[in-house]
N, C-alpha and C positions, 0 to 999 in steps of 0.2 A: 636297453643297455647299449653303448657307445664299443664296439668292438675297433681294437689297435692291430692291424699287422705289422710286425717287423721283420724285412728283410735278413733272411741267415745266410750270412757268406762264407764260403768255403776258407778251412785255414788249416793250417800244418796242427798234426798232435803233439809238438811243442806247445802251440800256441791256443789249443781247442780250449781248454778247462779256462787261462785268462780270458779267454775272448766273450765264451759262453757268462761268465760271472759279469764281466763288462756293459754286455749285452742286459742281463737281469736289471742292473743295477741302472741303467740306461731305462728301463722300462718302465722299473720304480717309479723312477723321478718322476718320468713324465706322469704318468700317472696322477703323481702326488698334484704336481704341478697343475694337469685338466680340474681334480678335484676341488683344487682350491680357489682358482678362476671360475669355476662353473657356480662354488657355493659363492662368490662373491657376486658374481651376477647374476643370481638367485636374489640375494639380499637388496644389490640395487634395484633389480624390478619390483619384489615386492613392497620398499620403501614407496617408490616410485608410486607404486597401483593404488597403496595407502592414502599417500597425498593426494592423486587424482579424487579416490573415493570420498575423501575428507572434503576438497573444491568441492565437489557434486552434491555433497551433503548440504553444505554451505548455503549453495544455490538453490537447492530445494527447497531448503525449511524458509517458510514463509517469516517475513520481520516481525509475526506477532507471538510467533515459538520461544517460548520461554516467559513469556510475559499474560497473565493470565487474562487481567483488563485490557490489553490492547487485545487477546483473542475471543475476549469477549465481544468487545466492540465489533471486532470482524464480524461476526453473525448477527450482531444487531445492526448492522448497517447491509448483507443481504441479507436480511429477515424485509428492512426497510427496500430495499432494491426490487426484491422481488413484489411484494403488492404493488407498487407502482408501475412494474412490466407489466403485471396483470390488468390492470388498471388501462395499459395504454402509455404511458408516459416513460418516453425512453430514458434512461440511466443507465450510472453504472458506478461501481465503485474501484479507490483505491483502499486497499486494507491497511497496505503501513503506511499512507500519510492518514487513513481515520476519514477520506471524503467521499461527498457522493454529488456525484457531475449528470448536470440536467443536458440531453443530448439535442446539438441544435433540431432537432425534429419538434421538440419539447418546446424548448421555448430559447426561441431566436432572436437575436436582437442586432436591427440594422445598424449600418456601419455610422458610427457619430453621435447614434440613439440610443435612451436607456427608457423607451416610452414603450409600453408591452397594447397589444390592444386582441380580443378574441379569443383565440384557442391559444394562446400559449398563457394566459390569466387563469384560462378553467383548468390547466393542467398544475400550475401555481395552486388554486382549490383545491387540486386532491394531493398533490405534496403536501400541503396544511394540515389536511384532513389525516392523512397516513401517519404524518409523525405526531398529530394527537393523540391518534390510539397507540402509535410506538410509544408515548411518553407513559401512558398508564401503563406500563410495563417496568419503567423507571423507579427508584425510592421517590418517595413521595418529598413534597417540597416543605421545608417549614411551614408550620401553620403563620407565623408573621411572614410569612411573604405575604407583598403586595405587588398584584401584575404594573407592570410600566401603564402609564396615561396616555403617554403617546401612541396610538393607534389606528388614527388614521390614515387613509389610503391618498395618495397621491391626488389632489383637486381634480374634478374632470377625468377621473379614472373609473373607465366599468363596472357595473354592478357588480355585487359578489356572484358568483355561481347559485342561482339555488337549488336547496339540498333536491328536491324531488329532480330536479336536474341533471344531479350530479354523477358521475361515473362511481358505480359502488366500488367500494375498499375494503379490503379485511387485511388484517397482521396476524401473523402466527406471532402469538407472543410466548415464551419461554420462562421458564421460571426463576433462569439463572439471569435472565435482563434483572432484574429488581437488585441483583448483586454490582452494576454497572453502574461505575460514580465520573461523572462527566461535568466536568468545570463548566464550557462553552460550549454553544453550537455557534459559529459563526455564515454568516449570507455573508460571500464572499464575491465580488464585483470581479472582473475581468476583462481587457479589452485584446482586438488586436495589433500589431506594429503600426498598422497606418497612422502618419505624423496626425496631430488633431492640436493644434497650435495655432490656428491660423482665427487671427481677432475678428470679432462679432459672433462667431459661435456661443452658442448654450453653456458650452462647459471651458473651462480652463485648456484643460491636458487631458491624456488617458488617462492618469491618475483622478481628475474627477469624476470623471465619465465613468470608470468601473466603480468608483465607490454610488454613482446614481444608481447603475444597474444593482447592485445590489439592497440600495435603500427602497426601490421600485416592488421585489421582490417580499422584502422587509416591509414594510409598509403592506403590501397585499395577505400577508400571510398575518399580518396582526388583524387587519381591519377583517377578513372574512374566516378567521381559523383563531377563534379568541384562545381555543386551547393552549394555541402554540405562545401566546404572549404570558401567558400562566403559569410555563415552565421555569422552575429554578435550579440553581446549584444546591449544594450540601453550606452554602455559607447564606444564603438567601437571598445570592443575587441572579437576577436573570437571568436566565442561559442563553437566549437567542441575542445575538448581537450581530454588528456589520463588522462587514472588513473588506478590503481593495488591495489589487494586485495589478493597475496597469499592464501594462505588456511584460509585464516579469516574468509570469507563469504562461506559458502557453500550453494550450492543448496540443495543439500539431506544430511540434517544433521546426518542420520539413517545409510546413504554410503559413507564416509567421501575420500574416495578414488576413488567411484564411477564417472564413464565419464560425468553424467551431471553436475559435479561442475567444469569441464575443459572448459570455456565457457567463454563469453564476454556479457557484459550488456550495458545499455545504458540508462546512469541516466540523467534527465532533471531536471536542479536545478534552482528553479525560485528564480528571481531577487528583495528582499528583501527591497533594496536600493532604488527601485521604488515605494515602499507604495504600491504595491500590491498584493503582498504577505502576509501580516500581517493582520492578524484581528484583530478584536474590539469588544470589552464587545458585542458591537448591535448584529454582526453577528452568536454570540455563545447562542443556547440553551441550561441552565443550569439546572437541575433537583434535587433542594435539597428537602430530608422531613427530619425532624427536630424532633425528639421524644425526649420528655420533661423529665428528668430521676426525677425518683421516689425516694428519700431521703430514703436510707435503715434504719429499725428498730432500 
């Protein structure tokens, strides 16, 4: 408690009893006065601490909060993250865009080249290999599906890995994957800034050169991983497909030219059209506070 002293100054007994009431009534006020300022700046901090806490909240909850398919996908893509550590083969994932990034340790691809050759091929094998057994965790594919035809591997491109060779793999698989409806997996090609225009080269532009990197990858994982070319949607069409990003996306936005943005991704885009993908007002936690504004003077 906030203790007041007021000064008593001496006054004639004419004057004592006005003075003394004066005084009271002086004390009041203020009073009234501290109490009303204090609860007011009470109410702006804790506005204040509200909003802050609401930010914080914000920023915590991951972008697949509230959405049950995108947090499903989250644990089936570290479900998928993790055998592959195990495995040896560095990744890693982004949860709210859905992808899962081969780390240049993994598989590197020189500057101009989308030509894989050794140990970043065998590591391409058990990516293959991993999301086969991830897919038998998936709804199963219409029975009229037909896998694609095309699946062979780049001419003059390395043997497959064979299995007695191969680095073993397990998935925890989960019972709630089979609840996971996924349109697309996209092999998603990548280069970095350095110009690549210059006539008689192999490729056009970056833009062809990431979509080879990733037909390179595409093409290996059909030709030695028939699992994966076997995969379909909910409409019966194939799920693994390419896609290219020239220097759009970069990994290290700081090294625009730097090898880890010479790289293939691999984005799983759930299926929309299934209703479960989409959320609903129910499954969204909203946090408004509301301060009431004050009519200026």
């Amino acid at each position: 408690m906030t203790r007041f002293r007021v000064p008593m100054e001496k006054v004639d007994s004419e004057q004592s009893s006005v003075g003394f009431g004066s005084q009271v009534s002086g004390l009041a006020a203020a009073a009234v006065f501290l109490l009303v300022t204090g609860s007011a700046a009470w109410i702006t901090q804790g506005v204040n601490a509200a909003n802050l806490a609401a930010k914080e909240v914000a920023h915590e909850v991951p972008p697949s909060q509230g959405n049950p398919q995108a947090a499903l996908r989250a644990r089936f893509l570290k479900a998928i993250d993790a055998s592959l550590r195990e495995a040896g083969v560095e990744s890693s994932v982004d949860q709210g865009a859905g992808t899962l990034r081969l780390g240049p340790t993994s598989v590197a691809f020189k500057r101009g080249q989308a030509w894989l050759l050794g140990r970043p091929l065998e590591h391409i094998d058990i990516v293959g290999t991993v999301l086969s057994k991830a897919a038998q965790c998936l709804p199963k594919a219409p029975e009229a599906y037909a896998a694609p035809s095309v699946v062979d591997a780049r001419p003059g491109m390395q043997a497959c890995t064979p299995e007695e060779t191969l680095t073993p793999v397990s998935f925890a698989c989960e019972p709630e994957f089979a609840n996971l409806k996924l349109d697309a997996l996209l092999v998603e090609g990548h280069a970095d800034a350095h110009a690549y225009s210059v006539p008689g080269r192999q490729f056009k532009d970056n833009l062809n050169l990431s979509s080879a990197r990733g037909e390179t990858v595409l093409r290996r994982l059909y030709a030695c991983t028939p699992g994966v070319a076997a995969l379909a949607n909910a409409q019966g069409q194939p799920l693994v497909s390419l896609g290219a990003h020239s220097t759009q996306r970069p990994a290290v936005v700081a090294d625009p030219q730097g090898e880890a943005n010479r790289r293939v991704e691999f984005r799983f885009v759930l299926d929309t059209r299934a209703g479960g993908a989409q959320s609903s007002a129910e499954d969204e936690d909203e946090i408004v506070v509301e301060q009431e504004e004050v009519p200026s003077p």
